[in-house]
C-alpha positions in Angstrom: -17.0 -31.7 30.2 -13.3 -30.3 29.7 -14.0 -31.1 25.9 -17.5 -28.7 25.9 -15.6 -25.8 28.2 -12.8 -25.7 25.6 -15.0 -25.3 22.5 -17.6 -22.9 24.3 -14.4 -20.8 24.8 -13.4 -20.8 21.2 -17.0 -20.0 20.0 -16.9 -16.9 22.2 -13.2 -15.8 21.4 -14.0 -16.1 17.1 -16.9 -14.4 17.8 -15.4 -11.4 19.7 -12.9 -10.6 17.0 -13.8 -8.7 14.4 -14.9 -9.9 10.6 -12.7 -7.9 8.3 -14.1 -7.7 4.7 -12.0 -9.6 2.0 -8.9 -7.7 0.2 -10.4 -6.4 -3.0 -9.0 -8.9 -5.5 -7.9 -8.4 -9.2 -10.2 -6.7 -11.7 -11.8 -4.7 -8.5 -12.1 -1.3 -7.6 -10.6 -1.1 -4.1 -12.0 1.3 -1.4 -11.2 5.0 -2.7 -10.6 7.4 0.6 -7.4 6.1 2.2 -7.7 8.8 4.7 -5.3 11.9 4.9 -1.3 12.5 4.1 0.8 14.6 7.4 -0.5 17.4 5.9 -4.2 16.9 6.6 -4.9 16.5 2.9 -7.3 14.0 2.2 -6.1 10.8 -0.2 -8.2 9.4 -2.5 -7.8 7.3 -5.4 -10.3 8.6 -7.8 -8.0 11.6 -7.8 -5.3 9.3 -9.7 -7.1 7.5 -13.0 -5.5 7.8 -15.7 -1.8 6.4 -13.7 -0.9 3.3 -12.0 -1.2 3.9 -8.6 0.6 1.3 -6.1 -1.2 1.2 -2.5 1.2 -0.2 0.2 0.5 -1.0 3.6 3.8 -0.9 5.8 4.5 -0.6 9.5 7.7 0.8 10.9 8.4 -2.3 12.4 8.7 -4.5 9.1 11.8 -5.3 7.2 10.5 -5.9 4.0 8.2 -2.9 4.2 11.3 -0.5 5.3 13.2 -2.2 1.8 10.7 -1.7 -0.3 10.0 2.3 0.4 12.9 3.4 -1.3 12.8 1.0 -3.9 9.2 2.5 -4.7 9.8 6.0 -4.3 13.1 5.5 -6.5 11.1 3.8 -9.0 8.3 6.5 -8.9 10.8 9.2 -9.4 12.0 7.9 -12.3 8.8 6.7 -13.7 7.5 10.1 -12.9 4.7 11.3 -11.0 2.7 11.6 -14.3 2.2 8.1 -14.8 2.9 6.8 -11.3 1.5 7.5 -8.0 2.7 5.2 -4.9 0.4 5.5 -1.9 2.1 4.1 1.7 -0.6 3.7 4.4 1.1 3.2 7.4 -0.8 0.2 9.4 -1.7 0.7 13.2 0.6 2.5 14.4 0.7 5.3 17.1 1.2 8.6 15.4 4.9 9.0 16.8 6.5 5.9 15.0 4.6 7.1 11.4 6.0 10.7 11.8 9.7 9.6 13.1 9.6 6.8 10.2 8.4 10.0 7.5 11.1 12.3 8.9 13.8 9.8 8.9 12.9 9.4 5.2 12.5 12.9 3.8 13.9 12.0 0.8 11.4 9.6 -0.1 8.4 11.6 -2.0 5.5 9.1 -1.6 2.2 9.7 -0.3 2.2 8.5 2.9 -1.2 7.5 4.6 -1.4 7.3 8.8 -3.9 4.4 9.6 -3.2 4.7 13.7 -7.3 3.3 13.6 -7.0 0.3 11.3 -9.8 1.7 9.7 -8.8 1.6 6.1 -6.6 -1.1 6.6 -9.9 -3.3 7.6 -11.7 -1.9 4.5 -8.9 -3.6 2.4 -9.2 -6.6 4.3 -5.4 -5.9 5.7 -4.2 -8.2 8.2 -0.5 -8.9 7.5 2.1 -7.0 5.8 3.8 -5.8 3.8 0.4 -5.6 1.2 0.1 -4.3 -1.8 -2.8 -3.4 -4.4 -1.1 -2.3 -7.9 -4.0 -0.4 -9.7 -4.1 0.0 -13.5 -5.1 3.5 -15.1 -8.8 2.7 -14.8 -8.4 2.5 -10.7 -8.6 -1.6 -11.0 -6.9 -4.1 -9.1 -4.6 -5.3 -11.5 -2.3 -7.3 -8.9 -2.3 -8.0 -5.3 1.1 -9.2 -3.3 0.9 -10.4 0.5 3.5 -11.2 3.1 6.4 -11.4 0.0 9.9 -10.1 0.5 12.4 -8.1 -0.8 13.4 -11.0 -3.4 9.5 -10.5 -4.6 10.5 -6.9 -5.8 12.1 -7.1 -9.1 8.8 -9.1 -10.4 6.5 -6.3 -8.8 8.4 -4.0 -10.8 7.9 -5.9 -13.9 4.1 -5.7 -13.3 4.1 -2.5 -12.9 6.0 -1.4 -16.3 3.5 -3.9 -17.4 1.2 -1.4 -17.3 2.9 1.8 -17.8 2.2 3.1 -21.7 4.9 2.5 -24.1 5.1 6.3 -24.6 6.3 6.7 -20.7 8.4 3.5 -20.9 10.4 4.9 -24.2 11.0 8.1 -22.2 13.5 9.4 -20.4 13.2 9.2 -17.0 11.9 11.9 -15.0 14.8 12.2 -12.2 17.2 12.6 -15.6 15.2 15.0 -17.0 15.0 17.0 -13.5 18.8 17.8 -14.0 
């Protein structure tokens, strides 16, 4: 009797939680609105073709995600904004920890996303982090990393010049070319 109490409550607690869709997966075109930057504006990612497009889901509360901000908005600023585009969507958090994250950051110029709702998280199939969808110029999933850490960086880079045009790799980079 114990045995059919314990698996009637199981049935009833994986059916209360919610199905999330799967994370789109390489070769894909991942959800395009990822809701709206501080500012209002609203973020989508048809609005980027024709650059690689990174879209990161971090939380204030996550190492790895707090390491890998800078290294992405330093990378993007050197890249340029021409060719690159990286998109943070902050995941379920209340509105206060986004904003004093943002503001503690100033001097990272990324797109940052709020996602207090979950609701584009869900929609990428989100449900650890850090998570990251690497999009090619055609707005395909051309990699997807989850739950790696810092160490995991210098390979994500690698993919991502992977896919940056020879003509923007043999370049300059843009943060020299600003002084």
């Amino acid at each position: 009797m114990r045995w059919l109490l314990l698996a009637g409550l199981a049935v009833s607690t994986c059916l209360g939680a919610k199905e999330l869709p799967p994370s789109p997966g390489v070769g894909e075109i991942p959800p395009q609105l990822l809701g709206k930057t501080r500012d209002g504006r609203p973020v989508d990612l048809g609005d980027y073709r024709g650059k690689v497009t990174i879209v990161t889901f971090w939380a204030s509360w996550c190492g790895p995600c707090r390491k890998e901000l800078p290294v992405l908005a330093r990378f993007q600023d050197v890249v340029g904004r021409d060719a690159l585009e990286v998109v943070a969507v902050n995941f379920k958090e209340p509105r206060s920890d986004f904003v004093a994250l943002v503001r503690a950051n100033k001097g990272m110029d990324l797109t940052f996303v709020h996602d207090a709702d979950g609701a584009t998280s869900d929609l990428y199939g989100v449900r650890a982090i850090p998570h990251m969808f690497i999009l090619d110029h055609d707005g395909t999933v051309a990699y997807v990393h989850r739950g790696y850490s810092e160490n995991a960086l210098p390979g994500i880079i690698d993919e991502i010049l992977s896919l940056l045009p020879d003509e923007v790799k043999n370049r300059p980079s843009a943060s020299a070319a600003k002084r």
